[in-house]
N, C-alpha and C positions, 0 to 999 in steps of 0.2 A: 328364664324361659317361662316359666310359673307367670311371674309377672306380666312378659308381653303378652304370653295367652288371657289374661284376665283382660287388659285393654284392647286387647282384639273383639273378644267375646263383647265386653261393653259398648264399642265402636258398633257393630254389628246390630245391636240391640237398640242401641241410638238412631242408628241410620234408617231402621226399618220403623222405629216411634215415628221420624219425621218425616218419611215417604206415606203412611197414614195419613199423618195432620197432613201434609198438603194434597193427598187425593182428597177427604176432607172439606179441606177448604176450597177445594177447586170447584167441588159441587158448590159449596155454598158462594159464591163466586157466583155460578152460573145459573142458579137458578129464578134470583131477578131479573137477571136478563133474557131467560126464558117465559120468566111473566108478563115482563113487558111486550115481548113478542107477542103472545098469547093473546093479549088486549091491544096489539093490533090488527091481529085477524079477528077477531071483535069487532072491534069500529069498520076497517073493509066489511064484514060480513053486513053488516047495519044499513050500510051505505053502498048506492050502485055504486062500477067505478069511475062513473062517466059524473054521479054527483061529488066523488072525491078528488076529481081535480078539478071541475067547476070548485068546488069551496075551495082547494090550493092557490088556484088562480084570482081568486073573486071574490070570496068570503071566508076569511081566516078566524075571524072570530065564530063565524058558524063551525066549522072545522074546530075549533078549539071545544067548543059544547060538546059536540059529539064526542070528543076528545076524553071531555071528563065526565060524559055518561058511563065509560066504559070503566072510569073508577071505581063506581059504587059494587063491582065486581073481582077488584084489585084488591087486595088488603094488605097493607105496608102501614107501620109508624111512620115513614119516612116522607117528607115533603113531596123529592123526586126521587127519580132512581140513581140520580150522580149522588147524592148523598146518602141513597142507601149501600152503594157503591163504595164509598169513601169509608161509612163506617164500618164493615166488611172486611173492608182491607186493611184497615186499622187491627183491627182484633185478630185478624188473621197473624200479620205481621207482628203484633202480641205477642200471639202464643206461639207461635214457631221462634221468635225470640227466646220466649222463657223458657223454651225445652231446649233450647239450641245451648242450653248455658250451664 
């Protein structure tokens, strides 16, 4: 009885370690994908919307400048945000490995 109660009690302690990590990592999850949002109401803000789909329509590479004005206001190591994404989830899946073991 001794026994199951200690693996119950550890169970329990385990479970609530990795309902943390993955609230956690959920933030960190979502909060590039919240910057990039962010820096697209930036570029809308910059731009009427009536010059944001003339560029959609007509000039893509202007639309692309503006694009990456709103970078200098982003800050990432990361090339894009699929690969900040990737890497993210990477380490996430890491560490809830490592504690899962």
């Amino acid at each position: 009885a001794a026994t199951l109660q200690l693996v119950q009690t550890q169970m329990e302690g385990w479970k609530q370690m990795l309902s943390q990590e993955m609230k956690t990592s959920r933030h960190d999850l979502c909060q590039p994908l919240e910057d990039e949002g962010q820096r697209a109401i930036r570029l809308l803000r910059r731009l009427s919307l009536l010059r944001f789909y003339q560029y959609c329509l007509t000039d893509e590479a202007a639309l692309r400048k503006e694009w990456e004005r709103t970078k200098t206001s982003y800050s990432t190591t990361y090339s894009t945000l699929s690969d900040e994404m990737k890497s993210l989830g990477s380490e996430v899946a890491d560490s809830i490995a490592t504690q899962g073991r």
